[in-house]
C-alpha positions in Angstrom: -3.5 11.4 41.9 -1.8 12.2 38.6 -3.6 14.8 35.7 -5.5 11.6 33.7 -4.3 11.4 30.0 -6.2 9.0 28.0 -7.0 10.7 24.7 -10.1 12.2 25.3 -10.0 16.0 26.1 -11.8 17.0 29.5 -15.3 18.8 27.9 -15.6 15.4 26.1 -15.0 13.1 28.9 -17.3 15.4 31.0 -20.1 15.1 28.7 -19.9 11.6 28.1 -19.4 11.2 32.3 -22.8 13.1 32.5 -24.6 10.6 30.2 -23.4 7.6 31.9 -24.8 9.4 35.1 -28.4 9.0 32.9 -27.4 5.5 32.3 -26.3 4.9 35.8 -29.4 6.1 37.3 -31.9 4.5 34.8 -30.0 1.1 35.1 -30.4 1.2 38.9 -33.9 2.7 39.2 -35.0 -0.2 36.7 -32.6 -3.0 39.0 -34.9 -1.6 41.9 -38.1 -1.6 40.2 -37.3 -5.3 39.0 -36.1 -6.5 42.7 -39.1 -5.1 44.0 -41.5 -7.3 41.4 -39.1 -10.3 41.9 -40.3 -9.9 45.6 -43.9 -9.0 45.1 -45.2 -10.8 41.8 -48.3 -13.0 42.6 -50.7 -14.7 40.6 -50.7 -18.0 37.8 -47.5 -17.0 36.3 -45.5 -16.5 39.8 -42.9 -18.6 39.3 -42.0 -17.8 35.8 -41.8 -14.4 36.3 -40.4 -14.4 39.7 -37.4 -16.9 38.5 -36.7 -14.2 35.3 -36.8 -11.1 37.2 -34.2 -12.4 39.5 -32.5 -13.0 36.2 -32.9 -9.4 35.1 -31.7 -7.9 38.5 -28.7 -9.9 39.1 -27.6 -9.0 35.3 -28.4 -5.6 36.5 -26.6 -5.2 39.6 -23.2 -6.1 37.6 -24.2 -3.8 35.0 -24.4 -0.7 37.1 -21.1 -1.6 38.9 -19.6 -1.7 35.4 -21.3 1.6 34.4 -20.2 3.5 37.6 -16.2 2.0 37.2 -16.5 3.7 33.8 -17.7 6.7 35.1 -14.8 7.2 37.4 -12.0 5.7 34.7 -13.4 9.2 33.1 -12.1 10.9 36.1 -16.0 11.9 37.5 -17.4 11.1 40.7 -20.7 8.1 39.9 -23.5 9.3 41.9 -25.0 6.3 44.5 -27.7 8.1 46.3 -31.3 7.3 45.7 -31.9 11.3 45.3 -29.1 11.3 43.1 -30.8 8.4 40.7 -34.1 10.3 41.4 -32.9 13.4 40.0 -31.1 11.4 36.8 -33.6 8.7 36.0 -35.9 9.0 33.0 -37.6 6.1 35.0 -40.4 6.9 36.9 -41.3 5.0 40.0 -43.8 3.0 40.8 -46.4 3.5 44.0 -48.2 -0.1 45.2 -48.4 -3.7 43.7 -49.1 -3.8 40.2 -50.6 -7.1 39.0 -48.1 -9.2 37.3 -49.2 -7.9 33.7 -49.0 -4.6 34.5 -45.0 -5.6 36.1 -44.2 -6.7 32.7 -45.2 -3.8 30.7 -43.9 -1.0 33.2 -40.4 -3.4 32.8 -40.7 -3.6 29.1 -40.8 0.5 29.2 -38.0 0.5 31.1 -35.6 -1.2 29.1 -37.0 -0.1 26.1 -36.2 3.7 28.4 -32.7 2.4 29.0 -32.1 1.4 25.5 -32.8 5.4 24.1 -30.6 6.8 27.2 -27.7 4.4 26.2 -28.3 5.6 22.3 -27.6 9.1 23.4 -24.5 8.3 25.2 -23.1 5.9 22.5 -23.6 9.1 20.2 -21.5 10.9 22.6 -18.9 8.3 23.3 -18.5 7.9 19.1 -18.5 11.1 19.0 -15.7 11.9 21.1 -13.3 8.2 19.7 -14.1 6.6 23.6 -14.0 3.4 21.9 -14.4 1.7 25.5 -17.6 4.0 26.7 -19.1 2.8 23.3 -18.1 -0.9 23.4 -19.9 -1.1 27.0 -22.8 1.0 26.2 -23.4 -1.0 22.9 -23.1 -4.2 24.9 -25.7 -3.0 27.3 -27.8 -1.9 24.5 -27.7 -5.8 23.0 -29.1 -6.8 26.5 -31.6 -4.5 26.9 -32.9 -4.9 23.4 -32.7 -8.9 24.3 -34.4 -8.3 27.7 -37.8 -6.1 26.3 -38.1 -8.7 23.9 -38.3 -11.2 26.2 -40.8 -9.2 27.9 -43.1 -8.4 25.3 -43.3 -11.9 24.3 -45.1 -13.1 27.3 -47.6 -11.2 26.4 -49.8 -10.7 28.6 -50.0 -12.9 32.2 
């Protein structure tokens, strides 16, 4: 494969690679955490919250497709192992059930998680002129911002 040559010098394209990896693995920690409430939610709100966190974790699972292709256009490896994410996540996971409240607020954290680990690597990306790592990092910013609203304003189920 050829040297790549897109503007960017290699210490910035490694550093901004690095933070997508944060991205990466908060996006897909929080795509887990959501499947996994899609599947287990109970209670008088059920089908509300069941139908919009299949919402959330189908935008998510293009998201971190589109985070991992920019990863590589940067000429880095994405990681995609669990101890991988694990090891990058700012996401903690969860242990049991929570009760459907409790699902809302731990999602609400992390978007609201996501949305200060894409702030770091937008800094990056403008820092460094990747006008295309900032375009999709802002963009996923907008969504996340859009999604913990959404959250916090069903209050509490």
């Amino acid at each position: 494969m050829a040297e790549i040559d897109i503007g960017i010098n290699k210490e910035d394209r490694l550093a901004i690679a690095e933070g997508l990896k944060h991205l990466l693995a908060d996006s897909y920690t929080l795509y887990l955490q959501t499947h996994n409430f899609h599947w287990n939610v109970t209670g008088i709100h059920f089908r509300e919250l069941h139908l919009m966190f299949e919402e959330h974790y189908t935008e998510l699972a293009i998201a971190v497709d589109d985070i991992a292709e920019r990863i590589r256009t940067l000429d880095v490896a994405a990681p995609g192992t669990y101890k991988a994410f694990s090891q990058l996540s700012s996401i903690a996971e969860v242990d049991g059930v929570p009760s459907s409240s409790e699902m809302v607020e731990l999602l609400t954290k992390g978007h609201e998680q996501v949305i200060k680990t894409a702030r770091q690597v937008l800094q990056l990306a403008q820092n460094a002129d990747d006008e295309s790592t900032s375009a999709l990092v802002s963009d996923r910013m907008r969504v996340h911002e859009k999604t913990a609203w959404m959250l916090r304003a069903t209050g509490r189920v």
